[in-house]
N, CA and C atoms as a LAMMPS dump frame, in Angstrom:
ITEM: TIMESTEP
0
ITEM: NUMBER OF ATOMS
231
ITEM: BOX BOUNDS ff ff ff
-5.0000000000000000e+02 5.0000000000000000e+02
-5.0000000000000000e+02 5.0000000000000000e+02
-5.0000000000000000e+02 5.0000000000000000e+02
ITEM: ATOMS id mol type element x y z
1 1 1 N 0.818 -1.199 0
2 1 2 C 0 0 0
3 1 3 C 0.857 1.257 0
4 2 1 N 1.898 0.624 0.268
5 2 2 C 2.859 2.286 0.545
6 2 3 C 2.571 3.493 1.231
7 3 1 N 2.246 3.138 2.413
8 3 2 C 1.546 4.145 3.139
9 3 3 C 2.643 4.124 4.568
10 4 1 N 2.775 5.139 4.863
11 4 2 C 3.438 5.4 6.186
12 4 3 C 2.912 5.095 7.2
13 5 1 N 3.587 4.476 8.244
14 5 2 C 3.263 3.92 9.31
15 5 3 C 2.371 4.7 10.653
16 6 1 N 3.041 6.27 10.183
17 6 2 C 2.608 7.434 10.914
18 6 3 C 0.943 7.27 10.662
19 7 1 N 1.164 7.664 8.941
20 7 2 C 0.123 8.097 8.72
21 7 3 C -1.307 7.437 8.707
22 8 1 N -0.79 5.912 8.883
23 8 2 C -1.856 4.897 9.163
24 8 3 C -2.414 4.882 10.407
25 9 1 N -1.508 4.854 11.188
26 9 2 C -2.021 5.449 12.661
27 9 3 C -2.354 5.973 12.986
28 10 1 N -2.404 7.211 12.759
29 10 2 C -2.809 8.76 12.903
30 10 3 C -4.418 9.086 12.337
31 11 1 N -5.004 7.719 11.139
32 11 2 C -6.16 7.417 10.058
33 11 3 C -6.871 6.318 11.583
34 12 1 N -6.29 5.563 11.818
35 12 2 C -7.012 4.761 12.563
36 12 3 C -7.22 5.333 14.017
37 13 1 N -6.815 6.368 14.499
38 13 2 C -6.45 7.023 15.676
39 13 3 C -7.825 7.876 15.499
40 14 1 N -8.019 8.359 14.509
41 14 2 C -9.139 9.489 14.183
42 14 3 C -10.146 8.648 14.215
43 15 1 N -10.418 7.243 13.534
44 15 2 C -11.597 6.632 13.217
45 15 3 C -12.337 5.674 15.036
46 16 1 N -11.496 5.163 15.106
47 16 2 C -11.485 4.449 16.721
48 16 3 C -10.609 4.837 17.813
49 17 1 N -10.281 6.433 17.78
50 17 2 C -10.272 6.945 19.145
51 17 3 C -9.011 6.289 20.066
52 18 1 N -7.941 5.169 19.637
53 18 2 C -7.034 4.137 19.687
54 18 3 C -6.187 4.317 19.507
55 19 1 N -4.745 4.131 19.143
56 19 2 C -3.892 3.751 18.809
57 19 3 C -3.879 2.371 18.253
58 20 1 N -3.35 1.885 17.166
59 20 2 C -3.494 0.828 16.857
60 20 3 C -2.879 -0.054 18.105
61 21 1 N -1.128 0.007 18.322
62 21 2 C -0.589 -0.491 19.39
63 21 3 C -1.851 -0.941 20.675
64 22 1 N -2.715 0.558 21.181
65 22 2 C -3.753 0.569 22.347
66 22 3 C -4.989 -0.214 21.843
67 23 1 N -4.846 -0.444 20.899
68 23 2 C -6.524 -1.261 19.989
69 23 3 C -6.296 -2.783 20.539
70 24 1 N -4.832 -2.639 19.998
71 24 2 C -4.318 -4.884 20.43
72 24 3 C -3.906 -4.988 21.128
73 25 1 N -3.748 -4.024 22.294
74 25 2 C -3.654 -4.236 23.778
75 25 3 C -4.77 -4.804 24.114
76 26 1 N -5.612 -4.143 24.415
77 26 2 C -7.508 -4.221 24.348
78 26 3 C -7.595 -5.624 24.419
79 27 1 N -7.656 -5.625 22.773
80 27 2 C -7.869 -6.83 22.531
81 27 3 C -7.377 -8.215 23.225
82 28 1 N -5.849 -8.025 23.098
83 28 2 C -5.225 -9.003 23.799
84 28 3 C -6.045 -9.158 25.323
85 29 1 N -6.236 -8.345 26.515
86 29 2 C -6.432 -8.11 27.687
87 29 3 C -7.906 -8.997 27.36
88 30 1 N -8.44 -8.723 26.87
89 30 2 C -10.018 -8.981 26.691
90 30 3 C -9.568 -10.565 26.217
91 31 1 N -8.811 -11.214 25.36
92 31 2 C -8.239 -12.448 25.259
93 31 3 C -7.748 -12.75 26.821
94 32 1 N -6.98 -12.549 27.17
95 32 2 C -6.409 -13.008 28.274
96 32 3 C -7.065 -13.203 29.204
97 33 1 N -8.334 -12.346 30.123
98 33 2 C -9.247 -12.392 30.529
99 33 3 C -10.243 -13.437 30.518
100 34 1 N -10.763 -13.656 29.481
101 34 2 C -11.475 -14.299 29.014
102 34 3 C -10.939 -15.92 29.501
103 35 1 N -9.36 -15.877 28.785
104 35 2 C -8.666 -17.388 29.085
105 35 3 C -8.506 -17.72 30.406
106 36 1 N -8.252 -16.729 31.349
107 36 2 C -7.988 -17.301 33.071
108 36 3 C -9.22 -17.358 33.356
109 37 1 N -10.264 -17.132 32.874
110 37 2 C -12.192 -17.505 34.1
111 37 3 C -12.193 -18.545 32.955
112 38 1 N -11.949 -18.654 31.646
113 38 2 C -12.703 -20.173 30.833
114 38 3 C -11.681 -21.259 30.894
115 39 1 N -10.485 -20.92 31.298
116 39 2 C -9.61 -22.181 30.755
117 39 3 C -8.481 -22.565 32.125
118 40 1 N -8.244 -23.727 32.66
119 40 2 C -7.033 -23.567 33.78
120 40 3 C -5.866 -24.079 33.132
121 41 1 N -5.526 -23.114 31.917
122 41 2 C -4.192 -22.788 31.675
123 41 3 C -3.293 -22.023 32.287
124 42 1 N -1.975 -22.212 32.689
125 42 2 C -1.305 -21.257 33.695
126 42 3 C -1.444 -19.868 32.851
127 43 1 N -0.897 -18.45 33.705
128 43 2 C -0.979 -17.684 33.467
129 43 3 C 0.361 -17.214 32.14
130 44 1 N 1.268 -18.18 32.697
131 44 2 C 2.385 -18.184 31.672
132 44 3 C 2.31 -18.457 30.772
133 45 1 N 1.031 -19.561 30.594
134 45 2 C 0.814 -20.539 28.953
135 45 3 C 0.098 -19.304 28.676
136 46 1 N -0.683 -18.619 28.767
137 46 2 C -1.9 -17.486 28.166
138 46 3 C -1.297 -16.511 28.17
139 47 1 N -0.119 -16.27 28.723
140 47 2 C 0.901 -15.31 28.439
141 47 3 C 1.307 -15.125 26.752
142 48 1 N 2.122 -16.441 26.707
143 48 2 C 2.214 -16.785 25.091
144 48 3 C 1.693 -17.33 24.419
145 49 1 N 0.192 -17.614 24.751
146 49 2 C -1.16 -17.863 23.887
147 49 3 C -1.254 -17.17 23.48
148 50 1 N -1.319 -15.836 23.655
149 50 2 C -1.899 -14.42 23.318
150 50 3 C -0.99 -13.224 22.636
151 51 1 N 0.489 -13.852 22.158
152 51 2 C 1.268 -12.928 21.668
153 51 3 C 2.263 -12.146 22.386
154 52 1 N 2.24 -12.712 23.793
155 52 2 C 3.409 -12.081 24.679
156 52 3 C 4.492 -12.46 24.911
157 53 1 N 5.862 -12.213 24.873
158 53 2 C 7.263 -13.097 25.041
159 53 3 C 7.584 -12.947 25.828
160 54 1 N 7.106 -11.878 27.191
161 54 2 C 8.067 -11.671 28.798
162 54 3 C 6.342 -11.797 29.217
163 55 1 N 6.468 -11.94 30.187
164 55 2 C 5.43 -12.509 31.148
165 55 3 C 5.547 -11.798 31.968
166 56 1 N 6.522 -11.062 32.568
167 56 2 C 6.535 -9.564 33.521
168 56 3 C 5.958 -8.234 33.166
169 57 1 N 6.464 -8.311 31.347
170 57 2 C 5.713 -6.999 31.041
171 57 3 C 4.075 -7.736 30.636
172 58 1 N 3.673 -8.467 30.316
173 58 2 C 2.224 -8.847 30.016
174 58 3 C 1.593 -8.788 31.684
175 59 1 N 1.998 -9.014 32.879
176 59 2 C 1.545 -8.848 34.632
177 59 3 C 1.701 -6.813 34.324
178 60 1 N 2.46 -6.053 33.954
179 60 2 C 2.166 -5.146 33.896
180 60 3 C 1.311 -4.052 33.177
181 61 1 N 1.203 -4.827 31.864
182 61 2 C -0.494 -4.255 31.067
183 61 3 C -1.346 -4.883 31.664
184 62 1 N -1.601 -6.348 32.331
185 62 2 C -2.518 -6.522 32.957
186 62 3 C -3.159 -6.019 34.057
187 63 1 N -2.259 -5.46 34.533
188 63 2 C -2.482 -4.968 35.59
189 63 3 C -3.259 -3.343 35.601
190 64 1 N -2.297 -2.92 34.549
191 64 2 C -2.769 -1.462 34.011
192 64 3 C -4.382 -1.503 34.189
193 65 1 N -4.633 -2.688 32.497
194 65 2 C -5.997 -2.485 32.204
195 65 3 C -6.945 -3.177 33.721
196 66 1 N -7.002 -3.811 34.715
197 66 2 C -7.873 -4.671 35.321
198 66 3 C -7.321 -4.179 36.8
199 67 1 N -6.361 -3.77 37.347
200 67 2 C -5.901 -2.837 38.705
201 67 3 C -5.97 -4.099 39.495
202 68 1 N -5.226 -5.233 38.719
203 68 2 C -5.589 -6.654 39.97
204 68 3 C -4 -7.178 38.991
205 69 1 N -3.479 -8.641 39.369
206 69 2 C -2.615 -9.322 38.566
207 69 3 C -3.558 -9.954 38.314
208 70 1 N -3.138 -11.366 37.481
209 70 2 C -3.907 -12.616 36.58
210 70 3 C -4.398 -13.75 37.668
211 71 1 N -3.452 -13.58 38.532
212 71 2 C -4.334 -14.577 39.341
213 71 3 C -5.083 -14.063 40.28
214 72 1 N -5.147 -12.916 40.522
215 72 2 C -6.389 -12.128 41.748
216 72 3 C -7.596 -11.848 40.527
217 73 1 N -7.206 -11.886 39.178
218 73 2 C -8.643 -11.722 38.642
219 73 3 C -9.03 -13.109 38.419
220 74 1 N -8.385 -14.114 38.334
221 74 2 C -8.981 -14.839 38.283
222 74 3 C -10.032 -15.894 38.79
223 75 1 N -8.97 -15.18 40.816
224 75 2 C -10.083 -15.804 41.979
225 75 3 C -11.053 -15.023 42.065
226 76 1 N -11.099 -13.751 41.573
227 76 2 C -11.978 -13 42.069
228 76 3 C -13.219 -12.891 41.586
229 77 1 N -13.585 -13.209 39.937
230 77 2 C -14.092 -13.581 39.522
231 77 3 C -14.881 -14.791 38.864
């Protein structure tokens, strides 16, 4: 497409309010979520189920988006 990386972002930023990067965060979180209440896969396997390679920084977007770690949302809910 030959389109700049900026400028794609900056198109999708206007349309959904996002960042693309902040769109597949989302997403991912809403994956991950989903996998610790439906599935008793460790938190490490759904770590890299979901596209993550450190498992410290994926406990720290998790944490961001949900103000709990993976396993307090998971008892908690």
């Amino acid at each position: 497409m030959n389109y700049n990386c900026d400028y794609l972002n900056r198109i999708f930023k206007k349309w959904y309010g996002l960042s693309m990067k902040d769109y597949c965060q989302q997403v991912y979180m809403k994956e991950a979520s989903r996998s610790l209440l439906d599935t008793d896969l460790s938190v490490v396997e759904i770590t890299y189920r979901i596209g993550f390679v450190n498992p410290t920084h994926f406990y720290h977007i998790f944490r961001r988006y949900y103000d709990c770690t993976p396993n307090e949302y998971r008892t908690k809910t």
